[in-house]
C-alpha positions as CSV (number, residue, x, y, z in Angstrom):
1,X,48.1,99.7,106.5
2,X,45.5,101.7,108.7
3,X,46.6,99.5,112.0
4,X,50.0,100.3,111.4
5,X,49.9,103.8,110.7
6,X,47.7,104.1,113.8
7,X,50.6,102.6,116.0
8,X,53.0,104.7,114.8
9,X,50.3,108.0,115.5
10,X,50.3,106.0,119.0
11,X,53.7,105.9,119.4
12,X,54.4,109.9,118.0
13,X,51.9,110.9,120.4
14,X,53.3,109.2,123.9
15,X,56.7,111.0,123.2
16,X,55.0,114.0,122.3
17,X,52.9,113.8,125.6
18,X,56.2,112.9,128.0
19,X,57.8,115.5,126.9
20,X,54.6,118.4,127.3
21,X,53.8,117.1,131.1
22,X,57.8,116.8,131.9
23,X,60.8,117.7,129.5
24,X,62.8,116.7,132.4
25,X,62.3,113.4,133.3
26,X,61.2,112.7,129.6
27,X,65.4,113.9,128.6
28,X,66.4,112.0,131.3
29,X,64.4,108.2,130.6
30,X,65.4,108.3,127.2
31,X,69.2,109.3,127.9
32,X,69.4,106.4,130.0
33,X,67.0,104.0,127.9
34,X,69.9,105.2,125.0
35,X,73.2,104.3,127.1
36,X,71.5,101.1,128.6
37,X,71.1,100.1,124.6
38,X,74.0,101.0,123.7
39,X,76.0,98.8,126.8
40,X,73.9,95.7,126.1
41,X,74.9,95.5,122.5
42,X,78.3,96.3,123.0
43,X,78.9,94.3,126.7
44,X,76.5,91.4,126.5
45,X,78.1,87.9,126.7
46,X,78.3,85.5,123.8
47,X,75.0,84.0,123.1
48,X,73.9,80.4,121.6
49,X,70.6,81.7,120.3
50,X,71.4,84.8,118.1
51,X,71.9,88.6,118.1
52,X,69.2,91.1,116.8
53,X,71.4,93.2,116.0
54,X,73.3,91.4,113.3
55,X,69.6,91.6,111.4
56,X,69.0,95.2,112.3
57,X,72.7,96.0,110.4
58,X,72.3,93.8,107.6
59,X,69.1,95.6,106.6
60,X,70.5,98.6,107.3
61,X,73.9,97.8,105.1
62,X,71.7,96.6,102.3
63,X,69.7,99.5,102.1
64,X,72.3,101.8,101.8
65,X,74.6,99.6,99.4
66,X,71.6,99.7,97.0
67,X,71.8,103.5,97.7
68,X,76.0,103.5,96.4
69,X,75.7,104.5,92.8
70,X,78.9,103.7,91.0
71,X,77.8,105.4,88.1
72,X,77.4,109.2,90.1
73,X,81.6,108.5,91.5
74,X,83.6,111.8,91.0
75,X,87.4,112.1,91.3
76,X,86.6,114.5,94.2
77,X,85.9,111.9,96.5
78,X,88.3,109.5,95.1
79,X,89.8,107.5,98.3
80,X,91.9,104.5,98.2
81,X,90.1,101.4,98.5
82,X,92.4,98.3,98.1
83,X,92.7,94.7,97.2
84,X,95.7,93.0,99.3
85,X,96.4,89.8,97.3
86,X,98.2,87.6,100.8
87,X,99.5,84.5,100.2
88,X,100.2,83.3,103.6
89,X,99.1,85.8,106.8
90,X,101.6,84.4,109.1
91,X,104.3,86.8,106.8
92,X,102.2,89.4,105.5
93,X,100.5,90.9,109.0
94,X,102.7,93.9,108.9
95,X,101.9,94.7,105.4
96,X,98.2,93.7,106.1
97,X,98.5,96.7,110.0
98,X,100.4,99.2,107.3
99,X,97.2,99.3,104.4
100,X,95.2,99.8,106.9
101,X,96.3,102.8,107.7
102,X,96.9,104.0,104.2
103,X,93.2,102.8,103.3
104,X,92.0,105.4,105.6
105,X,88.1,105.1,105.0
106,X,88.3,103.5,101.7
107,X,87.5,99.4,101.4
108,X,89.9,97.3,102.5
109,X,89.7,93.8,101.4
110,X,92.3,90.6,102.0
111,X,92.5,88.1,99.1
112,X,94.3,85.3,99.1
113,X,93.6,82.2,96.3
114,X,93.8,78.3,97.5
115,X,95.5,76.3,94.9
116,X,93.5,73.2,94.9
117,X,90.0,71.9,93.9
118,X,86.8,71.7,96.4
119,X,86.2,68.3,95.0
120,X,89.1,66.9,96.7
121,X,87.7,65.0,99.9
122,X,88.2,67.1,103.4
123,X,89.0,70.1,101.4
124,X,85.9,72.1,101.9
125,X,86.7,71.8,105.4
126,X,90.0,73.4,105.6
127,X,88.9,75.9,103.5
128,X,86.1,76.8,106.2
129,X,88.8,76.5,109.0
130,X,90.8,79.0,107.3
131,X,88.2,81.3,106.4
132,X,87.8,80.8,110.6
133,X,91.5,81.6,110.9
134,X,91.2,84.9,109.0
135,X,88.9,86.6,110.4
136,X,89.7,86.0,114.0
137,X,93.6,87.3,112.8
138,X,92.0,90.3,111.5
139,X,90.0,90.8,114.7
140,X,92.9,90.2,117.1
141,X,94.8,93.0,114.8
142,X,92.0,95.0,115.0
143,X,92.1,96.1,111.2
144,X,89.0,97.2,109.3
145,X,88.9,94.8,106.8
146,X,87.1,91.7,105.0
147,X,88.7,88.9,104.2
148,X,88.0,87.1,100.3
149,X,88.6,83.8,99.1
150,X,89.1,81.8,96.3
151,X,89.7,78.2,94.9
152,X,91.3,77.0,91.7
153,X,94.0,75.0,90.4
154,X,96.2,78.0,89.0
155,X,97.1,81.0,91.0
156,X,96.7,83.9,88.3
157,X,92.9,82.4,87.3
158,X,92.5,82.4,90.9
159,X,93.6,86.1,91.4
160,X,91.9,87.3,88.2
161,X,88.8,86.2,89.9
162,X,89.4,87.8,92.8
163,X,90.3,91.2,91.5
164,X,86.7,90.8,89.3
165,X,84.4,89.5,91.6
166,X,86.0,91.6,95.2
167,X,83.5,94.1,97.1
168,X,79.9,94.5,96.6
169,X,77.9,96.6,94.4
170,X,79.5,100.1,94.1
171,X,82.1,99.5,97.1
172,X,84.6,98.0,94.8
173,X,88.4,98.2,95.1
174,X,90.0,100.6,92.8
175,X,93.8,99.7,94.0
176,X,95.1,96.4,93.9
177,X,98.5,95.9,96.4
178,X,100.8,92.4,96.3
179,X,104.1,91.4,97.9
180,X,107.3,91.1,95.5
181,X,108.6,88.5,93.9
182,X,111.7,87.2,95.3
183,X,113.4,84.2,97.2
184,X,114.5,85.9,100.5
185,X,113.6,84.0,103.3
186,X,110.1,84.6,105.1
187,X,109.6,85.8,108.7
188,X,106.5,83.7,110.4
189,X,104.8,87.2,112.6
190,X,102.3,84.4,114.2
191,X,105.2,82.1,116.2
192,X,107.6,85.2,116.3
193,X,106.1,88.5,116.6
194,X,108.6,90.6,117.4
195,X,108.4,94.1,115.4
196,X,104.8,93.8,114.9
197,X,103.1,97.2,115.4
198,X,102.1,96.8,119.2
199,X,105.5,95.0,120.0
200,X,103.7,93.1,122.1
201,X,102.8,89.3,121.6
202,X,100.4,88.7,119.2
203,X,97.8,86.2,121.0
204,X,98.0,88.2,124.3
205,X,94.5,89.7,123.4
206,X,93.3,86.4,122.3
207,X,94.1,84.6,125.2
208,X,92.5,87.4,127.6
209,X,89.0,87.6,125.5
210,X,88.5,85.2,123.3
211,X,88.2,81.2,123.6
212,X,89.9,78.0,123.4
213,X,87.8,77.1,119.5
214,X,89.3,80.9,118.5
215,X,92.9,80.3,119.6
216,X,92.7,76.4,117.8
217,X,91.5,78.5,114.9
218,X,94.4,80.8,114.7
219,X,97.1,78.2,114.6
220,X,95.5,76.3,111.5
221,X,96.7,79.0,109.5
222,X,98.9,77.6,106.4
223,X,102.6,77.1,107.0
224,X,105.0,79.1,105.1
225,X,106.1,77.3,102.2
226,X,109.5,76.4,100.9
227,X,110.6,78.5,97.5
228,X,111.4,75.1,95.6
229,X,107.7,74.3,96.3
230,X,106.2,73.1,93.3
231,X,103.1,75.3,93.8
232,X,105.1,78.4,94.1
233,X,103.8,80.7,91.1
234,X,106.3,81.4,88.2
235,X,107.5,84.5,87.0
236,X,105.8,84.6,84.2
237,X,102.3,84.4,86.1
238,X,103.6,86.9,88.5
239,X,104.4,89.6,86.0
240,X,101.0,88.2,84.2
241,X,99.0,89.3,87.2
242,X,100.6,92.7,87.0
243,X,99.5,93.1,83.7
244,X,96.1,91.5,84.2
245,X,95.6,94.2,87.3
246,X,96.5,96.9,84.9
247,X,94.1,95.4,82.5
248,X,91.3,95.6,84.5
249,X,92.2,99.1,85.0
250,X,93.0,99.1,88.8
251,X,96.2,100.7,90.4
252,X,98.7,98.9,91.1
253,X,100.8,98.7,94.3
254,X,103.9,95.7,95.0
255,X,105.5,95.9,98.5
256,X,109.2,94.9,99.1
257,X,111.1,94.3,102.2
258,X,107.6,95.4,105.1
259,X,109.0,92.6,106.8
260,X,111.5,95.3,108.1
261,X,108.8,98.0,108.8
262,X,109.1,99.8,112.5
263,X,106.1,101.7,112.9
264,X,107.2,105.8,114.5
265,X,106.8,105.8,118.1
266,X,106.6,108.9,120.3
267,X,109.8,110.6,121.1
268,X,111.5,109.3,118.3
269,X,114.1,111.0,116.0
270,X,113.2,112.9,113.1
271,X,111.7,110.4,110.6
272,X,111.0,110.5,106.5
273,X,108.2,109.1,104.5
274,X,109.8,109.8,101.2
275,X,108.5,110.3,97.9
276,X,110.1,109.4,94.2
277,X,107.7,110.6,92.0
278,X,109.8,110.4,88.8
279,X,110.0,107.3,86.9
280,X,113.5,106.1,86.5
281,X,114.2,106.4,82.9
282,X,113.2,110.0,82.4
283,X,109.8,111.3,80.1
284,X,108.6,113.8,78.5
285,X,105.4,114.1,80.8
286,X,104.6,116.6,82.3
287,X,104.3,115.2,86.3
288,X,100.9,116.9,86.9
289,X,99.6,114.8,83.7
290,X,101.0,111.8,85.1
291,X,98.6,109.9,87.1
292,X,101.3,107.4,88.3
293,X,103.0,110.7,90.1
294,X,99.8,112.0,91.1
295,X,98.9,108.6,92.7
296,X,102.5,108.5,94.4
297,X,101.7,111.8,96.3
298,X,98.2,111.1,97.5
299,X,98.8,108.0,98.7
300,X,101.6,109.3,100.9
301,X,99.6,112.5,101.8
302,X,97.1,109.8,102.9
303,X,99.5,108.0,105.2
304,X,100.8,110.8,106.0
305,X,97.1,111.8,107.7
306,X,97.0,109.1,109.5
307,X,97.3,109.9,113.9
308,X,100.4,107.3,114.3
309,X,101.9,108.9,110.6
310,X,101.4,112.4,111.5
311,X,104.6,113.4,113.3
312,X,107.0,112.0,110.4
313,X,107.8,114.5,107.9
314,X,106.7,114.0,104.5
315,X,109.4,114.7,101.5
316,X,109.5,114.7,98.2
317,X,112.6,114.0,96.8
318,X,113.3,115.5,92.9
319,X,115.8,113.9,91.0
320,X,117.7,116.0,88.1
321,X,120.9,115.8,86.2
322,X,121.9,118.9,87.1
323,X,121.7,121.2,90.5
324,X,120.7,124.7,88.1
325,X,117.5,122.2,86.7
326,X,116.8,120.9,90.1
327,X,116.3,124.3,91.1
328,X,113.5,124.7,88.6
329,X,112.0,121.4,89.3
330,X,111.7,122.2,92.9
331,X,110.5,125.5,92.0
332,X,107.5,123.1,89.5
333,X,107.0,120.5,92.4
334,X,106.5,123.0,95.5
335,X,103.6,124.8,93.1
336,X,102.3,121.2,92.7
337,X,102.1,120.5,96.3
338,X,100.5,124.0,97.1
339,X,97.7,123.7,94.5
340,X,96.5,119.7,95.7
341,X,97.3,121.1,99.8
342,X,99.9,118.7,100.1
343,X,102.1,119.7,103.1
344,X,105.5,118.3,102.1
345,X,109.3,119.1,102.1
346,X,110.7,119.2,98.6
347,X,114.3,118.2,98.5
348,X,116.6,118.6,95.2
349,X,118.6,115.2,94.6
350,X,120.8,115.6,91.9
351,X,121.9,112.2,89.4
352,X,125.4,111.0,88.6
353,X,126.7,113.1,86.0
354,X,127.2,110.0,83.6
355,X,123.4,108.8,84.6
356,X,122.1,109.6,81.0
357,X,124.8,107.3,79.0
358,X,123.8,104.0,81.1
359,X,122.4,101.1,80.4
360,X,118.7,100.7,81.5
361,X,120.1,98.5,84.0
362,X,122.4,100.4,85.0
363,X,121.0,103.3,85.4
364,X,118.2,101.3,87.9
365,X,121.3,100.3,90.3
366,X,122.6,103.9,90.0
367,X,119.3,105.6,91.4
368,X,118.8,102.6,93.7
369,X,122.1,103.6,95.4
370,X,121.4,107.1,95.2
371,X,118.5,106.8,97.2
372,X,120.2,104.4,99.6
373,X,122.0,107.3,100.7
374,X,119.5,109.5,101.0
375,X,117.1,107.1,103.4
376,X,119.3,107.0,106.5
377,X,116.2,108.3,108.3
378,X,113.4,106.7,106.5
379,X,110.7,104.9,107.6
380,X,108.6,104.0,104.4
381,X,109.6,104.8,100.6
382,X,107.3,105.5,97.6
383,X,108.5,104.9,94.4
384,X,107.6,104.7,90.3
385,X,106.2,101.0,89.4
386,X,108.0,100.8,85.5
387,X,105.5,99.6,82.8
388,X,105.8,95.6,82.7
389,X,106.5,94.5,78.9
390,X,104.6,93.5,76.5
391,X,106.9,90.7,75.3
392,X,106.5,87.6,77.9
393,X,110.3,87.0,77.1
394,X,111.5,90.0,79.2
395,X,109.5,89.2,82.3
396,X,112.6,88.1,84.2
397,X,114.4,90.8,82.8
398,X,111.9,93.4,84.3
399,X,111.8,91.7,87.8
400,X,115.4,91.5,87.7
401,X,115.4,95.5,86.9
402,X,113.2,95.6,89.9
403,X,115.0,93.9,92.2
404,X,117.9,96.0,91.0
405,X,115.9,99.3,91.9
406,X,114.6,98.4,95.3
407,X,117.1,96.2,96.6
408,X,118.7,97.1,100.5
409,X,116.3,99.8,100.9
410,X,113.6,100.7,103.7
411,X,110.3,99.0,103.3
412,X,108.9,100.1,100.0
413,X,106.1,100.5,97.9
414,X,106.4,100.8,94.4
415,X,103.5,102.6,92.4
416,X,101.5,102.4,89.1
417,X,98.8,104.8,88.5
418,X,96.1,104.1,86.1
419,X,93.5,106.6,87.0
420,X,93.1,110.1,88.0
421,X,93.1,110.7,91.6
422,X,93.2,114.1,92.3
423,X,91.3,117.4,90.3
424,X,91.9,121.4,90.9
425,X,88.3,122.2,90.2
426,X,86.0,123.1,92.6
């Protein structure tokens, strides 16, 4: 203990003494001692025999993730930190470019379950090619992200585990984000990339930096599977997984039709990301009580933050059965917006007179076309995630309600809520 707090003295004292005989040149050799560290760590070739600095940030990162208290989190510094459940990258990498944006310093972690069992023979070793895969796609797109895996036999057991064991100490996600249910056919980004964000081919940055064992990586990502494939999960454990996210008190998040999504460019005409905070069957909740509304407008206003997000206009659209009440709501909303700093158009969209005297399902097609014509500009929609039921007998019911609400519109993201995200006092 002595030695070593003599060789610090040592060490205290030599700076000390460089910089009493010449500040100068003692400024100078450590400026360049600094930027020489710095370009070795960053530049240096690949090496066969280890990096030091992989050691130096994993006790670093320790330290501090023993530091992350769960128990001292406030709603103050709530930020989005999400759980993308991906089935297959090769359709999902513009959904996986968009949440990384809307994650904006929050966790970001990609899940995907392998339906299977590590017994089988040779199967460990696709799973560690594919582990390989991942994480040089997510390098080549250059998202912040870590990538999560899990094995079993049935999908929602494999999910469950994944929502319950993702993240580390008190970096957990609090918002968990999956693709919709449908049978549309899938778009494979990897051997097509056109409308990808950069619009540019997506290995052109592999080919220029990275080697031959990366790119062989790359391509054993899974193929896209057929929708009469056996392993394809039903609706009941789809809807069971929204209930089961839900459950485990996480926000929910499903995305329909990102496929679509062209990201603003410069120069481009004036652009929307709109907001439905409403649910579609009105309640009697007051929207500043409602977390799933409250959760609709920071996400957006997070988005909305974002550099490449930051010229589009934000706008929040309020539904009402009458013009005289829209007035008021607008009036409601605009006070909203001004208390949580929220800078957002508010725009009065008024319902089909008969709206009220539908059918639940009707009334879903009726605002669905309602917002149709009101998106001629839009780039990305927000919308109210309906309750799923309670009774497993409606489950193709509700997915057929919400494939009625979001059908034909711009890429979408339909919201659920469960905890606050946003507080007034100081």
């Amino acid at each position: 203990s002595s030695g070593i707090n003599a060789e610090y003295g040592g060490f205290v004292s030599s700076i000390v003494m460089a910089f009493v005989v010449n500040p100068v040149y003692a400024s100078t050799s450590f400026g360049i001692s600094v930027m020489l560290f710095v370009f070795i760590m960053f530049r240096t070739p690949g090496s066969s025999w280890g990096y030091i600095s992989q050691a130096l940030i994993f006790h670093q990162v320790r330290k501090y993730l023993l530091m992350l208290d769960a128990r001292k989190d406030h709603v103050k510094f709530w930020r989005p930190s999400i759980l993308f459940l991906c089935k297959n990258p090769r359709t999902c990498i513009p959904a996986i470019s968009f949440l990384n944006d809307m994650k904006k310093g929050g966790l970001y972690v990609i899940g995907t379950n392998i339906v299977g069992d590590i017994t089988e023979p040779g199967f460990v070793n696709r799973l560690d090619d594919l582990n390989m895969a991942w994480l040089n796609l997510v390098e080549i797109l250059g998202v912040k992200a870590f990538v999560e895996t899990t094995v079993d036999r049935d999908v929602r057991n494999g999910i469950q585990n994944l929502i319950m064991t993702a993240g580390l100490g008190g970096m957990t996600p609090n918002t968990v984000v999956l693709g919709f249910y449908d049978t549309s056919e899938s778009k494979d980004f990897v051997k097509n990339p056109e409308g990808l964000p950069s619009r540019k081919q997506l290995f052109s940055r592999l080919k220029r930096h990275h080697s031959e064992s990366s790119r062989n990586y790359i391509e054993k990502l899974p193929e896209i599977e057929d929708h009469s494939n056996e392993s394809r999960m039903s609706t009941d454990s789809y809807v069971g997984v929204l209930k089961d996210v839900m459950a485990l008190r996480k926000n929910l998040c499903v995305m329909r039709h990102f496929d679509k999504l062209v990201r603003p460019t410069s120069g481009c005409s004036v652009l929307f990301i709109d907001v439905w905070p409403l649910p579609p069957i009105p309640s009697s909740t007051y929207i500043e009580d409602d977390t799933t509304s409250m959760f609709l407008l920071q996400l957006s206003c997070i988005l909305h933050m974002v550099g490449s997000w930051g010229g589009i206009r934000l706008r929040v659209m309020a539904t009402s059965p009458t013009q005289q009440i829209g007035a008021t709501e607008k009036v409601q909303l605009e006070g909203i917006l001004k208390i949580l700093r929220i800078e957002a158009h508010v725009q009065t969209v008024v319902l089909p007179q008969d709206y009220e005297r539908l059918s639940e399902v009707e009334k879903y097609q009726s605002l669905n076309r309602t917002i149709r014509e009101n998106s001629t500009n839009t780039v990305v929609t927000f919308m109210y995630l309906p309750r799923p039921p309670l009774d497993t007998d409606k489950n193709q019911d509700y997915l057929d309600k919400l494939t009625a609400l979001s059908d034909n519109l711009p890429p979408t993201l339909l919201v659920s809520g469960l905890s606050k995200v946003t507080t007034t006092e100081l």
